[in-house]
N, C-alpha and C positions, 0 to 999 in steps of 0.2 A: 327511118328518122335518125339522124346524125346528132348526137348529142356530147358537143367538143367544150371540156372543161382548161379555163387557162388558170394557174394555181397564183399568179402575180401579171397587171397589165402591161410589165416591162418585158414577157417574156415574145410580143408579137407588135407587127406596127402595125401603128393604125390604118393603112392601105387594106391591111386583109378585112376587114371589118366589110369591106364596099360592098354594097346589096346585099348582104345578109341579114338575118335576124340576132340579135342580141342582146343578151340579158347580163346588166350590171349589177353585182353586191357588194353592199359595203354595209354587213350589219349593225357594227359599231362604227357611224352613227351615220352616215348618210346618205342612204336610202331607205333607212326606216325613220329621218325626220324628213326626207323628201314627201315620202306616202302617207305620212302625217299632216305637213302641210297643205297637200291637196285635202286629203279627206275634209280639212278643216276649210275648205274653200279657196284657198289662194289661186288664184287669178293663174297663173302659170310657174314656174319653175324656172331661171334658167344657168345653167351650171357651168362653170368656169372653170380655169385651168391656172389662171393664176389671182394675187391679191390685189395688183395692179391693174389688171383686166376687168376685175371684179368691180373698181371704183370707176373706168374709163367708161364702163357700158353703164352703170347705175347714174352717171351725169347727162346722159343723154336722154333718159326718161322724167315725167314729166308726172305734175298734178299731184306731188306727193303721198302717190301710189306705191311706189318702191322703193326695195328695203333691201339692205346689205344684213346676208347670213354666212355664218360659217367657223369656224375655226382654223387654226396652225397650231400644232404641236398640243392639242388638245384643250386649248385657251379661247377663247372668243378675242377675236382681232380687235385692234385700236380701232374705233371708228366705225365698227360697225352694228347695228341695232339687236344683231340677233347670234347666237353662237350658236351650238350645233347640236347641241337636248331637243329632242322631239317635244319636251315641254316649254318648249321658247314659242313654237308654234302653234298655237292657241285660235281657234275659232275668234277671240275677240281682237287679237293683234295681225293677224293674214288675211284675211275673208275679203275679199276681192284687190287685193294685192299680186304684186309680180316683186317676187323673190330672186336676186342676184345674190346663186349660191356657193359660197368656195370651203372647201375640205382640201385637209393634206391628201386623201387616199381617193374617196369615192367620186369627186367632180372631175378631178382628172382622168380616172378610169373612162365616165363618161364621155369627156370630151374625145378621149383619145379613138371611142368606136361611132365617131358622129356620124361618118358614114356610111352605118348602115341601115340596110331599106327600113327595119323594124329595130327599134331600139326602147326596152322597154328595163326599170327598175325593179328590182328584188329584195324581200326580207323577209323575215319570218312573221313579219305582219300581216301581209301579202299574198303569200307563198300561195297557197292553192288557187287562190283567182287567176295568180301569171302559168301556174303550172296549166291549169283549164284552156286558157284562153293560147297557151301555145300547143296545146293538143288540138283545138280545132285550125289553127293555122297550120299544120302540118308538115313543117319545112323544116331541116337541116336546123340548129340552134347551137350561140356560141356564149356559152357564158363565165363571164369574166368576173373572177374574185378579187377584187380591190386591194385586198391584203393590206401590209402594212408600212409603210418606206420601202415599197416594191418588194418584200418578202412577204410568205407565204404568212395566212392568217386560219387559224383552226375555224373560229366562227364562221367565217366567209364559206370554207370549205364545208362545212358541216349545214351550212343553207344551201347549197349547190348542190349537197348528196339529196335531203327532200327535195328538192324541185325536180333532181332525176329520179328517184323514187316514184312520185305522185306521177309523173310525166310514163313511167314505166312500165306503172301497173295497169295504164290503157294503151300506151304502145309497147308492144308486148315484143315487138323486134326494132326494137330501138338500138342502135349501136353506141359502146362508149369509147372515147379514146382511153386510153393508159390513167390521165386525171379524173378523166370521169368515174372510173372505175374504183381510186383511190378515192374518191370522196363519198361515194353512195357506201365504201368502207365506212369513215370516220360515221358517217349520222348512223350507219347500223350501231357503231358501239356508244357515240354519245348522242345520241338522238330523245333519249330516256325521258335527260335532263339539260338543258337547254340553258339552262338559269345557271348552273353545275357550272356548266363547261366554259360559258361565257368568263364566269367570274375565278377561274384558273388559267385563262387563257391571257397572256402576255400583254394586250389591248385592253381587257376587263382590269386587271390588275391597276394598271395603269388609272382608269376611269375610278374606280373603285378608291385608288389614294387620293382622285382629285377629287372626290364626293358626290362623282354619279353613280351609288348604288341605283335609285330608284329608274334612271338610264338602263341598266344592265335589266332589271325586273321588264320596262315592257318590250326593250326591245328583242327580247325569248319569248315575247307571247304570239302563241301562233294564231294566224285569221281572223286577227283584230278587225283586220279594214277589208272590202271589198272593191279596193281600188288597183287600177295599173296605172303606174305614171308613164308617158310615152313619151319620146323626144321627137321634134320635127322643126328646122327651119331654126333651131338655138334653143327649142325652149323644149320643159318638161308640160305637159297637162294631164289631165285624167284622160285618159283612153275612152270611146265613149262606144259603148255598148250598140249592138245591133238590135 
């Protein structure tokens, strides 16, 4: 089992993605409000690439079901209902809702691996349900660290070392590339503290001056949710159990 780390989505085109499996992180913040939002019921996911795109596809749905999330530059956009705190998504504001989601880092990451065969979301919310559930899919895995204006993000890295970690200690001849291997580094030494790391890490700091401590607190909590969000056909949903 092939387990290929990309340390920034700029560094591969989306062409290599095709029939593969894939797992996106973008810890800070969007795929751990993505997996919040489902867990909280939201009708489906679907994650965009730009803020234009994000309004052209949200005019086309209907019944005042859908809802404009996301941020730029770590602000919530003009015009739209929801920015990008896993605490914007709330059980009484999503719950049978369809979410058009855009992020500077993590939506475009997704969109850019749309197609591949299996395309599933990552966080440390997460983490051991995706780790599980690509152990018993047992196929080759690419997974892509969001990072941050296309460089490299410690957090991201340091969730891509557990998920090779967990994924290691039952496949026991697992292969890493060079990133892979660099990052099951980083969580060996900051894997402790998670809260730590987050809030010295360039992204935390950041969130931190614009006053989401209580952001950085959950999203370090590990196996909060036991959900995978899956993408298929545009959209994210919960992945649904056999």
């Amino acid at each position: 089992m092939k387990l290929n780390v990309f340390l920034s989505p700029v560094i591969v085109d989306e062409l290599y993605f095709t029939g593969k499996t894939t797992v996106v992180i973008d810890v800070l913040r969007a795929t751990s409000t993505i997996v919040t939002a489902i867990d909280n019921g939201a009708k489906e996911v679907v994650p965009v690439a730009s803020v234009e795109f994000a309004v052209k596809v949200s005019g086309g749905m209907f019944g005042g079901q859908t809802l404009l999330g996301g941020e730029r530059n770590k602000k919530k956009i003009e015009g739209f209902a929801l920015g990008n705190s896993p605490f914007e998504y709330s059980k009484e504001i999503v719950e049978g809702k369809t979410i058009v989601f855009y992020t500077t880092n993590g939506t475009k990451s997704i969109a850019k691996a749309k197609y591949s065969e299996n395309l599933y979301t990552c966080s440390f919310l997460n983490i051991s349900a995706v780790a599980k559930h690509l152990i018993t899919l047992n196929t080759d895995v690419e997974i892509v660290c969001a990072g941050r204006n296309n460089y490299f993000s410690i957090e991201d890295s340091v969730c891509a070392g557990m998920l090779i970690s967990k994924i290691s200690k039952v496949k026991t001849d697992s292969y890493l590339n060079d990133s892979g291997a660099a990052v099951l580094t980083l969580y060996e030494k900051y894997g402790a503290n998670l809260l730590k790391m987050m809030r010295e890490s360039d992204h935390g700091k950041i969130l931190l001056e614009n006053g989401f401590d209580a952001d950085l607190e959950y999203c370090s909590s590990i196996d909060l949710l036991d959900v995978i969000p899956s993408y298929a056909s545009g959209v994210m949903k919960k992945l649904k159990k056999d």
